[in-house]
C-alpha positions, 0 to 999 in steps of 0.5 A, spaced: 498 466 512 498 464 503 503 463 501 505 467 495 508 464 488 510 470 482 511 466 476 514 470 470 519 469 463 525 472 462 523 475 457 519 481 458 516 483 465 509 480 465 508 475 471 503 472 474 502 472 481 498 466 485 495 466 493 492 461 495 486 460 489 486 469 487 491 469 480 492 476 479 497 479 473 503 485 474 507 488 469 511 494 468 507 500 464 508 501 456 514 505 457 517 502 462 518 496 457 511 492 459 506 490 456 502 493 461 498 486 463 498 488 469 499 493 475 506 494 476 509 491 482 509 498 486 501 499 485 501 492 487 504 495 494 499 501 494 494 496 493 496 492 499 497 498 503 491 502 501 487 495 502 489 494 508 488 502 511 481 501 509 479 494 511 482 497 519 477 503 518 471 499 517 473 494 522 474 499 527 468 503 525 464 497 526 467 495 532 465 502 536 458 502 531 460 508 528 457 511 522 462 510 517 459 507 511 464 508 505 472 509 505 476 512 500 484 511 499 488 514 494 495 513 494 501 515 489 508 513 490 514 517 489 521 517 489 525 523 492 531 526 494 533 525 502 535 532 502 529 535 499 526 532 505 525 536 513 523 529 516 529 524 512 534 522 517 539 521 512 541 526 505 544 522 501 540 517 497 533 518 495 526 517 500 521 513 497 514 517 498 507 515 499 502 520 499 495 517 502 488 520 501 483 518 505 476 520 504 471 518 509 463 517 508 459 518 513 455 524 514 454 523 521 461 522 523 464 527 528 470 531 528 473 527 533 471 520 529 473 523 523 480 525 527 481 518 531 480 515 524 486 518 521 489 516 527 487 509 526 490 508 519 496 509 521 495 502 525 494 498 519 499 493 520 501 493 513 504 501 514 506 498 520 510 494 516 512 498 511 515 503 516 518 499 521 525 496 519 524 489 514 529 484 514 528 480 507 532 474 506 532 471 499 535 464 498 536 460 491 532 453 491 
């Protein structure tokens, strides 16, 4: 597992994002008060979700010698109020939103493999992550 190391000044918005020997910046947009150096730290989370749903579709793809050749993942993020939403357990806050788009290539796949992929993705372990009950704790060194 890397170790993650976010650095940033008091100042602004802008950080810098160190794991393992990768530097990657963030930042909030333009008219969030950034600088937009960077993704901001939800498409960061898209990107990490997105990433890992492609990566288990090529790995399970391969492993069953599949003719998928190319995935596309699309993902917005929004914020929505519980009680808008049919599935919600609870009404009163608000429900963070992903809508995940998957475009697979592959003109020889079938509809069943094309159906089993769907399924997949659900299975990457970082949705799993995100669907699954987190506990964070966070320390002053």
């Amino acid at each position: 597992m890397s170790e993650v190391i976010v650095e940033g000044s008091a100042a602004g918005f802008a950080q810098s994002i160190t794991v393992g020997r990768h530097h990657l910046p963030s930042d909030e947009p333009v008219e969030a008060g950034g600088q937009d150096s960077g993704p901001s730290p939800y498409a960061l989370l898209l990107a990490a979700l997105g990433s890992c749903t492609s990566m288990t579709l090529g790995l399970y793809a391969r492993r069953k010698q599949w003719p998928l050749e190319n995935v596309v993942v699309r993902l917005t993020h929004s914020r929505v109020h519980a009680a808008d939403c049919a599935d919600c357990e609870s009404t009163k806050s608000l429900l963070d939103h992903i809508d995940v788009q998957i475009h697979l290539v592959g003109e020889k796949l079938t509809k069943e493999q094309r159906a089993r992929l769907l399924e997949i993705s659900e299975k990457c372990p970082v949705h799993r992550t995100l669907v699954n009950q987190i506990k964070i704790e966070t320390n002053l060194t």
